[in-house]
N, C-alpha and C positions, 0 to 999 in steps of 0.2 A: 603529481596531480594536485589541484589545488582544494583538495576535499577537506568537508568538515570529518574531524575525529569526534564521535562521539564517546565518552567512555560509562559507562554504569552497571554500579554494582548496590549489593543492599547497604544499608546503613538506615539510623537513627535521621541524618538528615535529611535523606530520603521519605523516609514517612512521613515527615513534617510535611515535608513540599508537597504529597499525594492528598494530604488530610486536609490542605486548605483548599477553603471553597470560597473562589469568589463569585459566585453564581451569587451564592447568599444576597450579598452587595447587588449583583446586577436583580436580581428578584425583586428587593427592595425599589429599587429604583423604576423598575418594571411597574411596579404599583402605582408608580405616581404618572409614568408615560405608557400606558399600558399598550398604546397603538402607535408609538414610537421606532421604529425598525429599527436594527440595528448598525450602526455605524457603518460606512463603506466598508473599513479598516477591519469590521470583523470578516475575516477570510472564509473561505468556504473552503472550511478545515474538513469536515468529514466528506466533502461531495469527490474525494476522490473517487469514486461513484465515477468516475469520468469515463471511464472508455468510450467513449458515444457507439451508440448502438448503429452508427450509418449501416452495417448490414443488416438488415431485418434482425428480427430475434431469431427468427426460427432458420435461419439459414445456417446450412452446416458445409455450404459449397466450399469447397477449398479456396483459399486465396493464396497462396505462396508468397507474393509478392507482399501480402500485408504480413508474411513474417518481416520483412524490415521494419515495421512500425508500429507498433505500436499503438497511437496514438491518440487512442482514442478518448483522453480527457479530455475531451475538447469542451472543458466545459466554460469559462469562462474566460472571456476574450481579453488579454493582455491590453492596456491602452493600445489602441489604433489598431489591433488586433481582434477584427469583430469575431470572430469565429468559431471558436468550438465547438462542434455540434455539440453532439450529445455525448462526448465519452468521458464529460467528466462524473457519470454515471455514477459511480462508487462512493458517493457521502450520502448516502440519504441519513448517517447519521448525525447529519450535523441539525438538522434541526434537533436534530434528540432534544430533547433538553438539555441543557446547556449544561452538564453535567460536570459538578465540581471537579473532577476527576484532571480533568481539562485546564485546571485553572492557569495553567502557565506554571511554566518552573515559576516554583516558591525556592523560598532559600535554601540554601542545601541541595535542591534538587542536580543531578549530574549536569555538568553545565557542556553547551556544543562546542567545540572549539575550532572558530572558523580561521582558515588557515591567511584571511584576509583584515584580520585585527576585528574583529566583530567582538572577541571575548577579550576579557580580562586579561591583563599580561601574565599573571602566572599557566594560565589556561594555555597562553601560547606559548609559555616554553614547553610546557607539556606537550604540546602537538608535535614541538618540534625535536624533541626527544624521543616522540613515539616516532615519527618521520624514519629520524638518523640510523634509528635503532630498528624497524622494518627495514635500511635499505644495507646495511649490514647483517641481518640475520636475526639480529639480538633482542628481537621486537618483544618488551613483558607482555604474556599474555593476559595475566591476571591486571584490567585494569583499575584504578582506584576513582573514588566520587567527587566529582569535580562537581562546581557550583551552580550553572544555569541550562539545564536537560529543559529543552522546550523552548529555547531563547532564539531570536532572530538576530540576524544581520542587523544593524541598525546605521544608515538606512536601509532599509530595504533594500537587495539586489533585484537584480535585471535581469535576464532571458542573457545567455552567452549566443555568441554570432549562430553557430550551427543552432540551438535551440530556437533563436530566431527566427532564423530561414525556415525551419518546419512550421512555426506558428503564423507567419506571415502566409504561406502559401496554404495554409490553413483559413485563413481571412480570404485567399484569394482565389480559391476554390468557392468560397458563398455559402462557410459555415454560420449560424449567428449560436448568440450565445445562449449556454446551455440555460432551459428555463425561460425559453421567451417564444417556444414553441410548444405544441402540442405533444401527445406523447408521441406518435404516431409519425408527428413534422420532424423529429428531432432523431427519431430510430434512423428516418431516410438519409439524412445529413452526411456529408462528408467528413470522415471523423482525421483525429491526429494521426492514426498508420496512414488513411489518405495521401495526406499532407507527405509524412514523411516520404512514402514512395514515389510521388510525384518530385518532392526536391531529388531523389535517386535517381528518375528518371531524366532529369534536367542535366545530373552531372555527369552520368554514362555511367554507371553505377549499378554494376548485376548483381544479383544475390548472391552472397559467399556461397561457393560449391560444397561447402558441409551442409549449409542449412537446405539445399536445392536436393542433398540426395536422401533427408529425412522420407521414410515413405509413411503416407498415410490412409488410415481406410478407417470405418465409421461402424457403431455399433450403438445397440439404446442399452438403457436399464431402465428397470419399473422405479416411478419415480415418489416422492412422497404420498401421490394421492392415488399410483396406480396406475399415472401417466405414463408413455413412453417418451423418456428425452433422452438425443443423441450424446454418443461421447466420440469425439474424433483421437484415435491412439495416432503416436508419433514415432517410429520407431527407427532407430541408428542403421548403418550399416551393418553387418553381421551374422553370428548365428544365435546368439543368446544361450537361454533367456538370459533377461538385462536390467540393472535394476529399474523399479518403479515409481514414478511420479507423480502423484494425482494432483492435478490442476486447475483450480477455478477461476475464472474471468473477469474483468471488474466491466464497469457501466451503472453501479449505484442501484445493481438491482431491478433495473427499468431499463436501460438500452444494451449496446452492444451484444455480442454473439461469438462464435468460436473462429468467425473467419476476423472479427476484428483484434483479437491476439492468436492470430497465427502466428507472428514473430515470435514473440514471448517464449510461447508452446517448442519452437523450433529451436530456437535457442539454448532452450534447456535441455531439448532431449537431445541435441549434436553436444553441448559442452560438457555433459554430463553422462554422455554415454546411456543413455537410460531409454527407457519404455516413457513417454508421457501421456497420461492419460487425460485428456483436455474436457471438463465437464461440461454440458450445460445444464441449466435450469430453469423453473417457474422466473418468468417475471410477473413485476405488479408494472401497473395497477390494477393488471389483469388478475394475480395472484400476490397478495400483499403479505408481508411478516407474518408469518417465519414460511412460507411458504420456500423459499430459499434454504434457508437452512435446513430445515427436513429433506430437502433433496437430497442436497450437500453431503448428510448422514447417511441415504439412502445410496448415493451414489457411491461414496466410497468403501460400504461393506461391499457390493456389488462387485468393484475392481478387485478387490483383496481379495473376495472369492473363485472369482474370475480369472484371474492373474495368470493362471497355469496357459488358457487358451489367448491372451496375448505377448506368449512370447516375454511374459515379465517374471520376476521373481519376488514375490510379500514379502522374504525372508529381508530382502534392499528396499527398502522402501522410504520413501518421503512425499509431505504434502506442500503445496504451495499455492500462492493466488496475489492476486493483482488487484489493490482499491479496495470495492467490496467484495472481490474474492478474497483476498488477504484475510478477511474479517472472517469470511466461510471458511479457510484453511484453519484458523487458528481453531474456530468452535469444532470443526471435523478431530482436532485432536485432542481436545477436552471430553470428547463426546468420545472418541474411543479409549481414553485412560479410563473413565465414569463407567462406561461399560463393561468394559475388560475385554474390550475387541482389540484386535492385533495392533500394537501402537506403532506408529511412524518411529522412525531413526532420526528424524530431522527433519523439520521446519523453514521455508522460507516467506517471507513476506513483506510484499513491495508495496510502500507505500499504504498501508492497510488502514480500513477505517476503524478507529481504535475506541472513539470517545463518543460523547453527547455534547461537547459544551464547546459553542461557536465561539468564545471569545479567550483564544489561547491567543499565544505572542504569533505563531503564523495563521490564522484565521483572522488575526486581526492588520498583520502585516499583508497580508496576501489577498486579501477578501476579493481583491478585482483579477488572480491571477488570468492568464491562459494558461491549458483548456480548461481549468477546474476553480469555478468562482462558490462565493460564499453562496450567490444567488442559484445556484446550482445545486447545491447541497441543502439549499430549502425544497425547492424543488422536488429534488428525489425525497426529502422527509414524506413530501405531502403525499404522495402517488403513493408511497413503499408502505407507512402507516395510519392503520385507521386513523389511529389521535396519536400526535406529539408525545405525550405521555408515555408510549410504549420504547421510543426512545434511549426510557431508563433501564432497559431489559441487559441483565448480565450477558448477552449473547451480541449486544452493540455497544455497551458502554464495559470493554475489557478493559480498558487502566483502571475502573473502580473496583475490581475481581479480587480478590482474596484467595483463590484457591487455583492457582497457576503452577503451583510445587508439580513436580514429577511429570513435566512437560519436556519433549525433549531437547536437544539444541537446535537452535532456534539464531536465523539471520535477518534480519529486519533493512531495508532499505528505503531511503526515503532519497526525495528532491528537496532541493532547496525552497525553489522558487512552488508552494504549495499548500494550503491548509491545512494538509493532515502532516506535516512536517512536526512540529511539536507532536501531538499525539502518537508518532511513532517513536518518537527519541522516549516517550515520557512513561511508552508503554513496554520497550526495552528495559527501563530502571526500574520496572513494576517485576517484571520476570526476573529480574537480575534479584533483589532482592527477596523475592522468594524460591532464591539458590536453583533456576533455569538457567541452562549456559547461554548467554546471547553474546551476538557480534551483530552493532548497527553502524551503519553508513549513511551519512547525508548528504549525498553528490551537489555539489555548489554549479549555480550557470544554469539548473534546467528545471522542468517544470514537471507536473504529473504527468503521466504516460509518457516520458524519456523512454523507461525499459522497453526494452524490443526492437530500439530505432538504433541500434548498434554498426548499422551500417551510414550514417549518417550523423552520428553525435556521437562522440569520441566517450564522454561520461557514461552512455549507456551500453556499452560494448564494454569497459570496466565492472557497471553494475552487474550486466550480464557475467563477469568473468567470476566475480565474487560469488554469485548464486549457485555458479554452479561448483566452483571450487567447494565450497559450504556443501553441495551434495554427494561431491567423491566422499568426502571426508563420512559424512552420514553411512555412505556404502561400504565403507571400509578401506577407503584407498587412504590410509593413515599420511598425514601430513600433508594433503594437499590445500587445506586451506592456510596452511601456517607458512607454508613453502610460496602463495601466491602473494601472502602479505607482508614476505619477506622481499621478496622481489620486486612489490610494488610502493612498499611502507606506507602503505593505504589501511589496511585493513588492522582496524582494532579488536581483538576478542575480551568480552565480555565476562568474562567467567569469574561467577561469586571465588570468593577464599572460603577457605575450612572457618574464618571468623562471621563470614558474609554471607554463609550461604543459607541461613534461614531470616526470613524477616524478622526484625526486631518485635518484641513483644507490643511495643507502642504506636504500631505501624497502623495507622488506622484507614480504610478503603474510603474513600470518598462517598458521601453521604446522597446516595442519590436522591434520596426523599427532598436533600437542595436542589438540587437541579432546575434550573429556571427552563422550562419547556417554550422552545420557541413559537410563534405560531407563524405558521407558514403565509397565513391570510396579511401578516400585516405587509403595509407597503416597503415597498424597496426606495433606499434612495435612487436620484437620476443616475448615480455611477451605476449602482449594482444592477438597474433596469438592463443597463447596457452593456454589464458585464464588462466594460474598461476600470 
């Protein structure tokens, strides 16, 4: 497959690259054009935000069919590609400010090694040594720091044909792009699972019979404020109990809902044998920051507690999440180390909004993707927080975090073609050096909300296979992620060395007090209007 290898671990030139802030620079500059928007080219890196909320918020209706897709970043329309609703939901924190944290691989930072000459030639012989060596068996797992973690393709890539075909008929269904409707216009929208099931139905294409005999039924928990919000569980063939997965959704916090990753949810809990516990929560602008998060918190003592009467087991347990859930899985288990609540085994996170700072190398390469544009990810700032400012909160600005030690392992997955692409690579090198075991992937050819369209796009039926390999392994089924990466010589594992595994003592967090705060009010260029 033609994936990027990412590799990273701690080191000295690791913290350089984390410490520099080119906010600073763009601040500056800001001064002098203070009502200047920002460039097309800055991507709408954190609006992974994307799921589009086409199903109402509150709907908990099953969709089955949208276990195929996913797709709901639909947020910002590829040239010619008007469409993503709303699912590129998941950045609202790209306005954040623009948090140095973000700044783009600096030097030294792990660099991506695209299997298409994008990196450095030593970069690709490495890729092609970790290749040879996954497809023999021999794959090191301890990998070393390679030079540009956050870097793009240059040029730019493109949408691969299947990735295509879902975004076109995403256009063609009569999505527009995310941020150019209301909130309420863009919830209704036809999101990217849409799209993808509609190309499924095009080609004669039924649901794989694993994911069709997932059963599922529905239950609430009391929610940050007292609320009742639904959790839809997903549970395997069998008799259990079975291990558990707690799950949250992306849409940026403001759209999508549990039937627009029904794929996902299904996905995981057939490949993974497990109980899936699929959350939902507050949105804004009904319910803004941290209204979310407090859920997220609430929700998951709730399952843990719980667990007995779903046929799951706490003892197995893992959390995960999609965009801006990715971002809620991670603080769910910061928030139970901090605690001393029952911690997870392991970690997945697809495509998560990691940063504050819109102008990394794929924010800035990407800024018009589909479904998930730059202008999307202002978007969701504005609705998600009161002021820009808030942005800077350790709870959305995770590559700037310093205290990520005794987090468990942890699988990060990204798109190529996607804003928050750099921010995951860069927040991978951030865990890696503060000795967290990580394994990241940047699947080449697709765009945000790939995951879940595994019936339709060959990459995200890979991505799917990684996540959940990553979760046997979490359960106890010893080697099955080394064994999948052996077979595929895709998968790179991340794991500090006994020399690496604590951050260097000069490793300094990115300075959020730089952070160039976007403001949501200023104008768009004509590209990003349009989201092409």
């Amino acid at each position: 497959m033609h994936a990027l290898l990412k590799t990273t671990t701690a080191s000295a030139a690791l913290a350089a690259a984390l410490s520099i802030s080119p906010l600073a620079a763009l601040a500056q500059n800001a001064a002098s054009e203070p009502t200047t928007a920002a460039p097309d080219t800055a991507a709408t890196g954190e609006a992974t935000m994307a799921q589009d909320g086409a199903a109402a918020q509150g709907e908990t209706a099953e969709a089955p069919a949208a276990d195929i897709a996913q797709g709901e970043a639909a947020d910002a329309p590829a040239p010619d590609a008007q469409a993503t609703d709303a699912q590129a939901t998941d950045a609202p924190a790209t306005d954040m400010a623009q948090d140095d944290a973000s700044t783009g691989p600096a030097d030294g930072a792990a660099t991506d090694m695209t299997a298409d000459g994008a990196a450095a030639p030593d970069a690709d012989a490495a890729q092609t040594a970790q290749a040879e060596a996954g497809a023999t068996g021999d794959m090191e797992m301890t990998a070393s720091v390679t030079a540009d973690a956050g870097q793009v393709a240059n040029p730019p890539e493109q949408p691969n044909g299947d990735m295509q075909a879902v975004l076109d008929k995403l256009t063609e269904l009569g999505a527009q792009p995310l941020g150019t409707l209301s909130v309420e216009e863009t919830r209704a929208q036809p999101t990217p699972a849409d799209a993808a099931m509609a190309v499924m139905e095009e080609r004669g294409i039924e649901m794989p019979a694993e994911l069709a005999a997932i059963a599922t039924r529905e239950v609430t928990y009391p929610a940050g404020d007292g609320s009742e919000q639904p959790i839809r569980i997903y549970t395997p063939e069998g008799e259990g109990p079975f291990p558990l997965v707690v799950y949250f959704h992306g849409g940026g916090w403001v759209i999508a809902d549990l039937d627009t990753y029904d794929a996902s949810a299904r996905a995981l809990a057939a490949g993974a044998n497990a109980v899936v516990a699929s959350v939902e929560y507050r949105h804004a602008p009904e319910n803004r920051f941290p209204a979310a998060h407090e859920d997220a918190d609430a929700a998951y003592a709730w399952i843990v507690e719980n667990s007995g009467s779903l046929n799951a087991d706490s003892e197995r347990l893992a959390v995960a999440g999609e965009s801006a859930g990715g971002n809620l899985a991670l603080n769910v288990a910061i928030n139970a180390r901090d605690a001393q609540l029952t911690q997870p085994d392991g970690l997945v996170l697809v495509y998560p909004v990691a940063g504050n700072d819109m102008e990394t190398p794929s924010y800035n390469a990407y800024a018009d993707a589909q479904p998930l544009s730059k202008q999307a990810m202002m978007w969701f700032v504005e609705n998600v927080f009161e002021d820009p400012s808030q942005t800077s909160d350790p709870r959305l600005n995770l590559v700037g975090r310093d205290d990520l030690a005794g987090l468990p392992p942890t699988t990060i997955i990204n798109a190529e073609i996607d804003p928050l692409q750099s921010e995951g690579e860069m927040l991978a090198e951030r865990m890696a050096a503060q000795g967290v075991e990580v394994q990241q992937m940047t699947y080449p050819g697709v765009a945000h909300e790939f995951f879940g369209m595994g019936a339709v796009v060959p990459e995200a039926k890979q991505a799917e296979d990684m996540a959940t390999a990553a979760l046997r392994t979490a359960f106890g089924e010893a080697g099955a992620a080394t064994a999948d990466a052996a077979t595929t010589g895709e998968v790179t594992n991340v794991e500090p060395t006994a020399a690496d595994s604590a951050a260097p003592a000069d490793v300094a967090a990115p300075d959020d007090g730089a952070a160039m705060e976007m403001d949501p009010a200023a104008p768009a260029t004509d590209d990003a209007a349009t989201g092409q």
